[in-house]
Each structure stands twice: as C-alpha cells, then as structure tokens.
N, C-alpha and C positions, 0 to 999 in steps of 0.2 A: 251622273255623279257616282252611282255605285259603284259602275265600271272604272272609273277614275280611281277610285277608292281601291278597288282590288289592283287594281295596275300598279298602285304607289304601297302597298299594302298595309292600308289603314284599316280595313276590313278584312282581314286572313284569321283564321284561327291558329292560335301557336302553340308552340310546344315549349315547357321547359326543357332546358337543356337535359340531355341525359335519358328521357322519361320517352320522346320520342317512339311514337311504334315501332315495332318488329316486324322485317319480313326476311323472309327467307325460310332454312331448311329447320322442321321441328327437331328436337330433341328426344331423341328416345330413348335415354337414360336413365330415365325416371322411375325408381323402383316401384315394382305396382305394391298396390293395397293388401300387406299382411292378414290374414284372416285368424282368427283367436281360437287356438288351439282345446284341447278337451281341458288342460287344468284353468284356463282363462273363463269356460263356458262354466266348469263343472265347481260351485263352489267346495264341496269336499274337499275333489284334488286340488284347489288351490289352496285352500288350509293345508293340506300336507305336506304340500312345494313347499310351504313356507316353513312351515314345522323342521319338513328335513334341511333347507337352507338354514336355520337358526342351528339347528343342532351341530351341526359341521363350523360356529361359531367357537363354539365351547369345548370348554378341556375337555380332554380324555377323560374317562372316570378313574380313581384310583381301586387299583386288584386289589381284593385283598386278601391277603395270602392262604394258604393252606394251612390248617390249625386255629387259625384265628377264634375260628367258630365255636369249636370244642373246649376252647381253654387251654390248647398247648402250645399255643407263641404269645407270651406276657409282653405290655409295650407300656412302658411307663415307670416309672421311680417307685409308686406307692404299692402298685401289683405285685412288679416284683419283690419288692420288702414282705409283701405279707405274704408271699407265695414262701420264702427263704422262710420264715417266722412260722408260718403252718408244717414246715417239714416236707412240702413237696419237691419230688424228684425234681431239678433241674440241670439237664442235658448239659447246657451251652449261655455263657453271660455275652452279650455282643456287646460292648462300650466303644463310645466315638471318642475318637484320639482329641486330645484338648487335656486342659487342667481340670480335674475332677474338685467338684465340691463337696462340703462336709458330709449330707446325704448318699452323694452317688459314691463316696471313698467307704463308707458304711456297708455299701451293698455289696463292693466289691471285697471288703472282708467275711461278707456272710456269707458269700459266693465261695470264698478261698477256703472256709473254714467247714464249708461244705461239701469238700471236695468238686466242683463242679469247675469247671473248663472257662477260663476268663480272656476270652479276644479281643483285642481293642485294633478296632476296624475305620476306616474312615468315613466320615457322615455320611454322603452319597449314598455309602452302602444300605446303611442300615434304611437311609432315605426311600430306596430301589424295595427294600424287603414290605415296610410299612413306615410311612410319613410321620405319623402321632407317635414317633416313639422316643421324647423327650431324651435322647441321649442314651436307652439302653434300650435292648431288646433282649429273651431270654426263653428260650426252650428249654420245657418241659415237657419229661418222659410221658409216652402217649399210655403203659402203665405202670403201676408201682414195680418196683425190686422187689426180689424174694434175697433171700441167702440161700448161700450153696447149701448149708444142711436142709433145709427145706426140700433140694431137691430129691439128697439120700433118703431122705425119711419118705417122702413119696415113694421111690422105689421098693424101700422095701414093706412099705404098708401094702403098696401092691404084689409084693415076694416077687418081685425080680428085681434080676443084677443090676446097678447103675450103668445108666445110660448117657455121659452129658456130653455135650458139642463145646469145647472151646474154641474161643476166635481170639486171636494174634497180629490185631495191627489190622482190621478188616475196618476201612475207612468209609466207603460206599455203604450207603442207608440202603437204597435197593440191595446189594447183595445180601446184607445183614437182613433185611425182611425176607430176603428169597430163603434164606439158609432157614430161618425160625422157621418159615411156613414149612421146608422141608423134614423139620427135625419133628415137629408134631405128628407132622405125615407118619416119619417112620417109630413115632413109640419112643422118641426122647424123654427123657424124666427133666432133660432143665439145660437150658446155653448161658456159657459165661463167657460176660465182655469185661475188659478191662477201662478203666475211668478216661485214661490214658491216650491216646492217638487212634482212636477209635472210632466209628460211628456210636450212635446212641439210637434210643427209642423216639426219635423224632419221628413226625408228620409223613413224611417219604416213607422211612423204613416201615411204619406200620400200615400203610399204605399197598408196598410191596410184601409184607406178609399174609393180606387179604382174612384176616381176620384172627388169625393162629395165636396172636399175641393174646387171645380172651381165654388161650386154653395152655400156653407153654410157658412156665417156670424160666424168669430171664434172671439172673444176676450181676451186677456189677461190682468189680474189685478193684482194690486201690491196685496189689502186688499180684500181677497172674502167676508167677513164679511161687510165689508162696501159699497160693491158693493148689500149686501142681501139687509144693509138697504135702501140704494137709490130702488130697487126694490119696496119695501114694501112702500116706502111715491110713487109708481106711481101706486099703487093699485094691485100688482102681487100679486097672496096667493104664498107661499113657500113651499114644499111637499118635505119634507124626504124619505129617506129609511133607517129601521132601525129592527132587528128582533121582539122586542117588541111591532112593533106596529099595525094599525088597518089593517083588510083585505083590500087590494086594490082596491079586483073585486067590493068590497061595497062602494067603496069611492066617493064620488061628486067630479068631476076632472074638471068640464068645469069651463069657466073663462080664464082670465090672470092668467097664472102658472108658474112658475120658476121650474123644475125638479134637486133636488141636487141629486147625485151619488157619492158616498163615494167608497175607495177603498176597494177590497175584503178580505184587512187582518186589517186593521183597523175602515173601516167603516167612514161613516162622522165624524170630528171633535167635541167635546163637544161644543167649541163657535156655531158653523154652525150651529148642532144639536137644541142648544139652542134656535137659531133665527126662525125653521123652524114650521111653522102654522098648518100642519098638518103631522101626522108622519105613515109611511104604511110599508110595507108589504106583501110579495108574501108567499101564503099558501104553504108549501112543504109535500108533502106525500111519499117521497121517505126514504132514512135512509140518504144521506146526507143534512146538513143543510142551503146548502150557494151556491148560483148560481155564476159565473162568473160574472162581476161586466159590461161587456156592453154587457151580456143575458139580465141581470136584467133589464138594462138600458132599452134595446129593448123593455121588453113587457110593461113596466109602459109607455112607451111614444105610443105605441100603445093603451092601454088603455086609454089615452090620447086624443088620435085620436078617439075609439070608444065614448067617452065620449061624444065629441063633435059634432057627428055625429047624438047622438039620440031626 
C-alpha cells in the first residue's frame, strides 16, 4: 500500500512553490562580519564621535571683532547716544542704508555735530563686522585727542624745538600706527591727522603702533591748512615730501619743523603742498619710484633726529 502511495504520490513530502531547496554553486559575496572599531569598544571616543559629529551640525560661532572688548567698536542705538553725550572721541558712524527713524536721525546729528565721519553702508556690512548692531556701529578713538598747543608747550617744557609729524590724506590704520610708533621712536613732541579722508585711532592703527599711542601726543583737525598756518606765525618751518624735490640727506632740518607725509597714491595736497617752506625728497636708485608712505615717514624724521644731533 505504501508503495502504491508513493507511486501515486499520496505520500511524498512537498514543497511550497518557490521555498524548494537549493543546490548548486555557494555564494561568496557575502560580506564578512565587521569587527567594532576602538570608538565603538572605547566608550570615551564614542562620546567624542559624537560630540564632534554634533558640532559639525551647528553654526559657526560669531567673531567678534577686534575692539569689541575694550570699548572701541560701540554696536547699538543707546551706546552710541551716550558715548556722543559723554563726549567721547568717535572715529567713524557706520549706518545701514534704509529710512532712519527719530532716534537713529538724532544720532546722526550728534555725530555731524561732532564732527565725526558718517557712512551709510549696507546691512550685510555692518552684519559681517558684528550681528547685534541694531542699524549702527561706531568707532571710537583707541585714545583721547590732545590739541596742537599741547604738543608746543610739551616742547618747550622740555626746551626743545617742536617736533610734529603731519599726515595728509594717510588712509591706512596700519601705516598711521607704523608712523606714530616711528615718531615716538624718534623724540616727536605730537602727529597731526585731519578729521577728513583720513585714518583714525582705530583698533588696527593702535594695534600697529604696538603701544606708542600710551606715550605720543595725537591730534585731530577739522582744517589741516589752517592748522599749517597757526604753525608757521609760531615759527615752525614746514618740510614737504614730494618727488621733485630737493635731496633730503642735503637739507638743513634742525629748528622747529612740522614734518607733512602725504599719501602714497596721491601724495600731499596742492593747498598743503603749497603752504610747505621747504620741499624734499628721498634719492631712489632702485627701478621702483615710490616708498611706502610710513618708510618714508621713518627716515625723513630720523634724519630729523640726525640733524639735530650734530
């Protein structure tokens, strides 16, 4: 009967469709078994994978800027008002282009009435410099002004002849810090900048003077021109630099001197030019024609110094 059974197959073991054994050739495709690396073993460095995978999530940090710390880049509406209202020096007013409201028009009059430099820049900008700064930002001198007499009466409490550096259109904070750091070097009694198209005592320039600003007499004027002539009725000669003119190493420098430094792509001023008593010159033997504008500075005021010395 069994056999009957198997013949007819009433008795077979079956298979679902599909599920049927496998024979033939293995597969050996089969990637073998990963083994758990030192951060998977070590929980530390897995907390720190993780740590740094999370941080690589998240914004950048915002910089924030140079001066920030000190108190000489104001960012807000009410600082600046009461920096304006205290009387402190400020450099530079940065205002974002847009319609000004009753407060921010306020500030820009106390700015104008301040004489201080008003730019309206676009938000981005000021955005790039520092975020929280409600529509202005505003640099202030890293230290106060003196006036020009300050610096004479310096001179002559010390019994000697004035000594001061002016600058003419000198834009660059680093040269303007290289120049002060030089002039302190050589025994300047005081450097005068104009309000004007100038650099200032910002974060940079005091930066690149490396300290000199804690010890040299700065001023700032509205009219440099009218600052030459008050010079000239206190008996200072006034000495140019300009490429046409006399050799330096030849020049009679001693006396009360006013030193003007023009900038390196303009050079001094025609009015300035015009007021200046005696006009010089550094000999070049190289094939380019034109020094850095606080090199120049550097050797005329040390000649300056050698002048006085012999």
């Amino acid at each position: 009967m069994r056999n009957d059974q198997d013949r007819r197959g009433f008795g077979r073991r079956t298979w679902p469709a599909g599920n049927a054994p496998r024979t033939g050739r293995v597969d050996t495709n089969i990637p073998p078994a990963r083994r758990a690396d030192d951060e998977e073993r070590d929980p530390k460095k897995r907390n720190e994978a993780r740590r740094r995978a999370y941080e690589r999530t998240q914004p950048a940090p915002i910089e924030v800027p140079e001066g920030i710390e000190n108190g000489q880049l104001l960012a807000g509406r009410n600082p600046i008002r009461e920096a304006f209202r205290a009387g402190r020096p400020i450099e530079k007013l940065l205002v974002a282009e847009g319609d000004l409201s009753g407060a921010a028009r306020d500030i820009v009059r106390m700015a104008r009435d301040a004489g201080t430099v008003v730019q309206t820049v676009d938000r981005t900008r000021l955005d790039q410099i520092y975020p929280a700064h409600q529509g202005m930002l505003a640099y202030v001198a890293a230290v106060p002004y003196v006036e020009v007499d300050e610096m004479l009466a310096d001179a002559a409490e010390k019994g000697e002849p004035p000594f001061l550096v002016l600058l003419d259109g000198i834009t660059d904070p680093h040269n303007l810090g290289a120049i002060i750091r030089t002039a302190e070097c050589a025994g300047a009694h005081g450097v005068v900048l104009p309000e004007r198209r100038a650099a200032g005592l910002t974060p940079a320039a005091a930066k690149a003077a490396a300290g000199a600003l804690n010890h040299m007499k700065v001023a700032r004027v509205t009219n440099l021109n009218r600052t030459i002539d008050g010079l000239k009725e206190r008996g200072l000669w006034i000495i140019g630099t300009t490429m046409d003119g006399s050799d330096a190493f030849k020049a009679d420098l001693t006396g009360p001197v006013a030193l003007v430094i023009g900038s390196e792509g303009d050079g001094i001023s025609q009015k300035v030019m015009e007021k200046c008593d005696l006009k010089l010159t550094l000999p070049m033997a190289g094939q380019i024609d034109s020094l850095n504008a606080s090199v120049a500075a550097g050797i005329l005021m040390y000649e300056i110094v050698r002048a006085r010395r012999t």
